[in-house]
PLY file of the C-alpha trace (Angstrom):
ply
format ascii 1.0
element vertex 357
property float x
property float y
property float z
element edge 356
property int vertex1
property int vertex2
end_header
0.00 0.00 0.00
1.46 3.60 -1.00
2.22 6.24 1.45
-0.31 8.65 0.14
-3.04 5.69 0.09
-2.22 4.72 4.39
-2.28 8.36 5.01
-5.74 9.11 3.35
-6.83 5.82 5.21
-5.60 6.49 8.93
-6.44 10.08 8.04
-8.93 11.60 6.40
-10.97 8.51 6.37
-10.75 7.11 9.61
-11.25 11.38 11.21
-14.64 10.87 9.15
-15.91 7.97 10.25
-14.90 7.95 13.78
-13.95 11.26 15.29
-13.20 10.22 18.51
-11.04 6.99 18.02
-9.07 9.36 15.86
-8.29 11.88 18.57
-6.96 8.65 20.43
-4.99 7.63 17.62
-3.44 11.19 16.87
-1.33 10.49 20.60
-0.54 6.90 19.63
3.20 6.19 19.80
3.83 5.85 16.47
4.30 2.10 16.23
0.85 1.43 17.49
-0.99 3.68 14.89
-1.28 1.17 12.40
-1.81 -1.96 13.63
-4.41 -0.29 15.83
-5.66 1.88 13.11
-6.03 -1.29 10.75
-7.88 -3.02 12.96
-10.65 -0.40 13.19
-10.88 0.54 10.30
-11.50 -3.17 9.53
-13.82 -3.39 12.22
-15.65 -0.21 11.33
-16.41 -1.56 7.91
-17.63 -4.75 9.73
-19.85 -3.24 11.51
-21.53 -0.98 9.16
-22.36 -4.28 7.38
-24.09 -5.59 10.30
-26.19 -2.26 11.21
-27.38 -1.63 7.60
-31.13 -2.50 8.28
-32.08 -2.03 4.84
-30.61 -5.34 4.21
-31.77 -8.40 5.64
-29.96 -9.69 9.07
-29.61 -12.85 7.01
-28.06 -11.35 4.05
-25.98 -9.18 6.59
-24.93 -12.10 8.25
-23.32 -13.34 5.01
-21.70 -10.47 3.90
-20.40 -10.46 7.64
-18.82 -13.42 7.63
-17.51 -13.70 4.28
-15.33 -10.32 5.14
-14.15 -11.67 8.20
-13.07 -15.24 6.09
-11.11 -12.74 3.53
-9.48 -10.86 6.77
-8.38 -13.61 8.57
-6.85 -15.38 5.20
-9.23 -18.74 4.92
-9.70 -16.73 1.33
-8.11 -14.53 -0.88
-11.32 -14.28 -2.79
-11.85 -10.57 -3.61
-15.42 -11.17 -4.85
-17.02 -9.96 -1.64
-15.44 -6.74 -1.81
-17.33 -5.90 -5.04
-20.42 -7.54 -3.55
-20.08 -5.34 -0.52
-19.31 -1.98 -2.95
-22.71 -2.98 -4.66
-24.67 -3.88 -1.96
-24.30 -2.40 1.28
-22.34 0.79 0.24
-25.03 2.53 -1.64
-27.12 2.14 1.07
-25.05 4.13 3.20
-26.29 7.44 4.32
-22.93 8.81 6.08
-20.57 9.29 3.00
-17.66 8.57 5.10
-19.12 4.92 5.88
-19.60 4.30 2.17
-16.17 5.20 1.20
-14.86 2.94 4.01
-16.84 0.29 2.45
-15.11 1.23 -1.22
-11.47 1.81 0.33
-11.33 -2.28 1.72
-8.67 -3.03 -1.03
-6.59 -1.07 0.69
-7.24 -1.51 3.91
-6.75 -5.19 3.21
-3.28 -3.91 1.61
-2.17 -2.20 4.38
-3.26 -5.26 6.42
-1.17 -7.53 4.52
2.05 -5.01 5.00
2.22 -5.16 8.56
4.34 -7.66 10.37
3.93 -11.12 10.99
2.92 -10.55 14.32
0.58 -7.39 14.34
-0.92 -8.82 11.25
-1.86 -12.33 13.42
-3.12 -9.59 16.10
-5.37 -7.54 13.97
-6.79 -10.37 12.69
-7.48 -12.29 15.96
-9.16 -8.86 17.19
-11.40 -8.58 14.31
-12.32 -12.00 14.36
-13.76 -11.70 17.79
-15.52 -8.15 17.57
-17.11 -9.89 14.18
-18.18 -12.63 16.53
-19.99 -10.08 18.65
-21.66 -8.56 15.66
-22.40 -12.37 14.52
-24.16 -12.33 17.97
-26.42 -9.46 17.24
-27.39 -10.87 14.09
-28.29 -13.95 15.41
-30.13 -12.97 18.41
-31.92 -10.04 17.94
-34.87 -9.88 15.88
-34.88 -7.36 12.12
-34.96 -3.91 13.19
-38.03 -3.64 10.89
-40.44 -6.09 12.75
-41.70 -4.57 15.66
-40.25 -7.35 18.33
-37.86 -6.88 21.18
-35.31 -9.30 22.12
-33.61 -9.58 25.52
-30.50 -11.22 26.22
-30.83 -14.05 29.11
-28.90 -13.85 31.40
-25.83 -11.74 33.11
-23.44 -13.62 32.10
-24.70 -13.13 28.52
-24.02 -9.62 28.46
-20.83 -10.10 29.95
-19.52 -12.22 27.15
-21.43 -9.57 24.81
-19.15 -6.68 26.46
-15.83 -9.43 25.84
-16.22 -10.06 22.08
-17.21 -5.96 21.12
-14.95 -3.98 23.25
-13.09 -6.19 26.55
-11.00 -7.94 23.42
-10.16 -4.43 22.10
-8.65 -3.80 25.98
-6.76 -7.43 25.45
-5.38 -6.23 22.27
-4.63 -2.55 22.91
-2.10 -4.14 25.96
-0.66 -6.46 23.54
0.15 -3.68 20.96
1.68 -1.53 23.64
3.97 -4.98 24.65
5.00 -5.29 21.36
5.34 -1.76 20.30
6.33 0.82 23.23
9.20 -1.19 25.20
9.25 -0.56 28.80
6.42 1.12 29.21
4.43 -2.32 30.69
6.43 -4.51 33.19
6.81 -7.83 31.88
6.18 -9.53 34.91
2.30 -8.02 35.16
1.32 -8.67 31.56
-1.50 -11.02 32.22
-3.01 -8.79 35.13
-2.45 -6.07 32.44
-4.34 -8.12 29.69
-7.15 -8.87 32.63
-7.38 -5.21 33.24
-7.57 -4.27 29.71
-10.42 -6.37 29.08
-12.63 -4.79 32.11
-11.32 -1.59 30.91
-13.55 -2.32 27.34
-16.31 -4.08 29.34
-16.51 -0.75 31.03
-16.55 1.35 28.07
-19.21 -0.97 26.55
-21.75 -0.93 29.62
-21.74 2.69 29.43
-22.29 2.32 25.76
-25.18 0.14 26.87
-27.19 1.89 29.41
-26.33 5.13 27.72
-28.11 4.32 24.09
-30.62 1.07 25.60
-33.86 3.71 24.88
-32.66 4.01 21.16
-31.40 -0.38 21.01
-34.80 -1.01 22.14
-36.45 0.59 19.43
-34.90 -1.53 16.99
-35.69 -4.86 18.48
-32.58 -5.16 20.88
-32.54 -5.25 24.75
-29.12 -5.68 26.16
-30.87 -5.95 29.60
-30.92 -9.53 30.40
-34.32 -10.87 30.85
-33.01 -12.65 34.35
-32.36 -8.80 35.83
-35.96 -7.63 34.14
-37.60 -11.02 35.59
-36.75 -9.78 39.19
-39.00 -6.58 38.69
-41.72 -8.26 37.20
-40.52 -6.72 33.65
-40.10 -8.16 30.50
-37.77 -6.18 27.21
-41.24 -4.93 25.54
-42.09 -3.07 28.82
-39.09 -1.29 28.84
-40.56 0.84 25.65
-43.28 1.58 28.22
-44.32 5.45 29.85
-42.74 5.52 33.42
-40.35 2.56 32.54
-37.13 4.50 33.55
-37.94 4.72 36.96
-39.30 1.07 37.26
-35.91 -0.02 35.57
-33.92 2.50 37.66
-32.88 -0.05 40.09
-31.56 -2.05 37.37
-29.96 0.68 35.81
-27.88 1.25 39.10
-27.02 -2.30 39.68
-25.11 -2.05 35.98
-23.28 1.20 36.79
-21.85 -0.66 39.49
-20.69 -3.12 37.43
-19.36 -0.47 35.09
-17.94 1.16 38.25
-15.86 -1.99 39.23
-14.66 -2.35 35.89
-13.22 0.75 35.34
-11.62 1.04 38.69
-9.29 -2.00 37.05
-9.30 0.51 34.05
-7.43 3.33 36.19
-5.18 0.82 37.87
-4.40 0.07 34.55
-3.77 3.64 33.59
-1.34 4.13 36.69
0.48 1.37 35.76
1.88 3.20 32.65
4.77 5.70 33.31
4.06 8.96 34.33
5.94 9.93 31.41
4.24 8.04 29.10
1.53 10.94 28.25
0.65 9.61 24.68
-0.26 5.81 26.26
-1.72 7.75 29.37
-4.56 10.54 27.31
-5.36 7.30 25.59
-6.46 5.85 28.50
-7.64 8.74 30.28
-9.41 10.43 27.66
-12.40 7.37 27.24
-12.49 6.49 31.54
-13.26 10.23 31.76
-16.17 10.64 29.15
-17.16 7.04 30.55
-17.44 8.58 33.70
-18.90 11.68 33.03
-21.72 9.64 31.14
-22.28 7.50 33.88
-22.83 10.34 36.28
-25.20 11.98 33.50
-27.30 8.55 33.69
-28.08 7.90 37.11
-28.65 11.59 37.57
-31.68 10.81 34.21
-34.82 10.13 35.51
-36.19 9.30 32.00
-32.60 6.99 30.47
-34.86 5.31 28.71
-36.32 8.15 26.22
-33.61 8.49 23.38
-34.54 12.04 23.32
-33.76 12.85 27.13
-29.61 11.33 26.15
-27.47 11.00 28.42
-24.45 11.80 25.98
-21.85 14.50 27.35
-21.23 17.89 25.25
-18.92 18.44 23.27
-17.44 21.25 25.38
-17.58 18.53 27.86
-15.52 16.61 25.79
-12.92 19.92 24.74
-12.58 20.46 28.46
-11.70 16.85 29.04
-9.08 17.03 26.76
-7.40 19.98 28.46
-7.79 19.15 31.61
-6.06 15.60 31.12
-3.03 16.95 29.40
-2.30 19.24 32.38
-3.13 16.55 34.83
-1.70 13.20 32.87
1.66 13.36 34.87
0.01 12.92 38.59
-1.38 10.32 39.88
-2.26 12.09 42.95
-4.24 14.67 41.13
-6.21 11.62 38.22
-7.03 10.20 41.50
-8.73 13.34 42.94
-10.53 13.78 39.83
-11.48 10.02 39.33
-12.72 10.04 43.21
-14.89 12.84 42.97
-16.35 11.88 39.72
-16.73 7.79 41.13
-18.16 9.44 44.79
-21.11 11.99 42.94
-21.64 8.36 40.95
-22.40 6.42 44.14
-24.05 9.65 46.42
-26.25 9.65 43.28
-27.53 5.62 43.30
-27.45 5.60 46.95
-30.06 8.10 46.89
-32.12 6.63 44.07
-32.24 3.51 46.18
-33.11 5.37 49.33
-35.85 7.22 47.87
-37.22 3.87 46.13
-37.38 2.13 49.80
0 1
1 2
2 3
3 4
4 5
5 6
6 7
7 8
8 9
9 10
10 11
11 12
12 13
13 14
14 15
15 16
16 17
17 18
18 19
19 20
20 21
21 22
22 23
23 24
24 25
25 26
26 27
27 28
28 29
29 30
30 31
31 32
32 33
33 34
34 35
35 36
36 37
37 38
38 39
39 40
40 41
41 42
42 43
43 44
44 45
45 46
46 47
47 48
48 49
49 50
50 51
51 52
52 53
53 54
54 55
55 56
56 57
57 58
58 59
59 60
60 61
61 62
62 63
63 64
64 65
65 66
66 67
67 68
68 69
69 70
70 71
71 72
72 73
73 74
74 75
75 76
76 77
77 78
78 79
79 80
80 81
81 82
82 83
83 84
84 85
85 86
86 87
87 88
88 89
89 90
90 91
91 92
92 93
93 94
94 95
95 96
96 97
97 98
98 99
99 100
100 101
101 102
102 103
103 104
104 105
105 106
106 107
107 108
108 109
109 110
110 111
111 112
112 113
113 114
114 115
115 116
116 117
117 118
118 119
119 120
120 121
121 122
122 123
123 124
124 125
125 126
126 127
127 128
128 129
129 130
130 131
131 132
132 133
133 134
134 135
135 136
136 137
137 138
138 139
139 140
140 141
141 142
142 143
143 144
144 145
145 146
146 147
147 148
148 149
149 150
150 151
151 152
152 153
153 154
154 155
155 156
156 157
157 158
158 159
159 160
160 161
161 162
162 163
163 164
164 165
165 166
166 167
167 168
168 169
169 170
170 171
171 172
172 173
173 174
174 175
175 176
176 177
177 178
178 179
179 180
180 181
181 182
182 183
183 184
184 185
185 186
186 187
187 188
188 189
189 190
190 191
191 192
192 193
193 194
194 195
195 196
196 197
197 198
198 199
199 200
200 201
201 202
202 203
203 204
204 205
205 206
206 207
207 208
208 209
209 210
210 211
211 212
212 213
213 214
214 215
215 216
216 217
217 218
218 219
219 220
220 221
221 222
222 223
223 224
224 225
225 226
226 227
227 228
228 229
229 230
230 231
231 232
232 233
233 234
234 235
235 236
236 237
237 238
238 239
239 240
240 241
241 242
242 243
243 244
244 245
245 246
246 247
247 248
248 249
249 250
250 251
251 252
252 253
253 254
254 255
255 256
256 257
257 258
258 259
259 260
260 261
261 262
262 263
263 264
264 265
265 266
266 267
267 268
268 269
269 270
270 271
271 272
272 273
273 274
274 275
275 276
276 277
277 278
278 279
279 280
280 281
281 282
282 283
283 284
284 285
285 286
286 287
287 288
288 289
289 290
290 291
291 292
292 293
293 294
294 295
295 296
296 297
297 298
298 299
299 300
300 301
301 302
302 303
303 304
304 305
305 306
306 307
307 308
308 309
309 310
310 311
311 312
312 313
313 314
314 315
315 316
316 317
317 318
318 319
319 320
320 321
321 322
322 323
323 324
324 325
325 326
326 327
327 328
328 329
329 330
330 331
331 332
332 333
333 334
334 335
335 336
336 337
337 338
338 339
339 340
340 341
341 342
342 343
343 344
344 345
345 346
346 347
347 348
348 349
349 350
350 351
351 352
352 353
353 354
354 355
355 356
């Protein structure tokens, strides 16, 4: 792949469809950018396939896994990249999205220029995210049909937050290993790997309570039916007037979960060097707006109404930014902020239980 064409791709492209993940990237040490930027992009394009509800979850499916066969090398078969281009990219709305969709040639380049060992990586990580969205398809009923589907049980949506974000946590750690010597002590990378993995579940929980009013409306419910059971609710009920305050008590038992999770996802922050400010905003920069959001949730008496979000501001966000940078060096001073931010949390669910008793 030429210079010009991995510029435009980790550039432009990947700014346009992901705004966010590319301010992360931007303070990448360099060797991490494009492994790490591969295997999004790869992803991204994965998962436009599976959310493109103009196409049949069946057909979806297909396209799904044929990509993820021509990633991972079972086939060198090019054919689904023109059945992709004619299928799924003109029904893209978001330009950006359908020029991902058109640009897989040489994303799949670029994939096939990177080392033996960050091209095995990418690939592993994409096949499991592409298992999650594998998961959707399979369980959730066509966003077109009116019917909500609930996962079962806890441990359900724990394995859901593993295969679309706690793997990305796994794989981020293993990049940094293999890419930014010294930073990581040898001797704690499997409790590094374990923490990077709660570190995505608790990015994905947020992403779960935070947009469950708009999943619902398209036939998923990432609220296990066990948790619903115990109120007397089922998923359909959840679309209901006054549902956010009869699910309230579920929503705090999850932002505990989240809670616990990313508490391993600032130890794993403080284990990087307190000069390692590019690997630390990384980190920082999503357990912050994870926070935030959380704090914006239990503090929304209607979560469940996609038009009363729960999403921070963008000056929220800007502020974020420049407050981290200052801060990234102390510990003492992340774990002020990260204390306050965790105690409003708690003060807030403690009294939401108290007033529900």
């Amino acid at each position: 792949m030429q210079n010009s064409t991995r510029a435009f791709l980790l550039g432009p492209l990947l700014k346009g469809v992901s705004r966010s993940f590319y301010l992360t990237m931007r303070v990448l040490p360099p060797g991490m950018r494009d492994p790490v930027g591969e295997a999004y992009l790869l992803a991204r394009a994965a998962d436009t396939i599976a959310d493109t509800a103009l196409i049949s979850p069946e057909r979806r499916l297909a396209l799904l896994l044929a990509l993820r066969e021509r990633i991972d090398g079972t086939t060198n078969d090019n054919g689904v990249l023109a059945q992709l281009t004619s299928e799924v990219a003109g029904q893209q709305t978001h330009s950006d999205e359908k020029l991902l969709l058109e640009s897989l040639a040489g994303a799949l380049d670029g994939l096939a220029q990177l080392d033996d060992g960050d091209r095995a990586a990418v690939r592993d990580i994409v096949t499991t995210l592409t298992t999650g969205m594998e998961l959707d398809l399979r369980t959730f009923p066509d966003e077109r049909s009116g019917d909500v589907q609930a996962l079962a049980t806890r441990d359900d949506l724990d394995r859901y937050t593993y295969l679309v974000a706690g793997c990305v946590g796994e794989f981020w750690t293993k990049m940094t290993y293999r890419h930014v010597p010294g930073a990581l002590a040898p001797s704690l990378e499997t409790t590094m790997c374990a923490r990077g993995i709660r570190f995505g579940k608790a990015l994905q929980l947020v992403n779960v309570l935070r947009d469950c009013g708009k999943d619902l409306r398209i036939g998923r419910c990432y609220v296990p039916a066990s948790m619903l059971d115990a109120f007397g609710l089922e998923a359909r009920d959840l679309l209901q007037p006054g549902a956010s305050l009869r699910a309230q008590p579920i929503l705090f038992d999850l932002v505990g979960v989240a809670l616990e999770h990313f508490r391993a996802a600032i130890d794993y922050t403080f284990a990087l060097p307190r000069l390692s400010l590019r690997l630390r905003l990384a980190c920082l920069w999503p357990i912050l707006i994870g926070l935030e959001t959380l704090e914006r949730l239990v503090s929304n008496d209607d979560w469940l109404d996609p038009a009363k979000t729960s999403r921070i501001t963008r000056n929220d966000v800007y502020r974020i930014l420049a407050c981290s940078t200052v801060l990234a060096p102390s510990n003492t001073l992340l774990n002020r902020w990260f204390t306050r931010l965790i105690d409003r949390i708690e003060a807030k669910i403690h009294a939401g239980i108290k007033a529900q008793n």
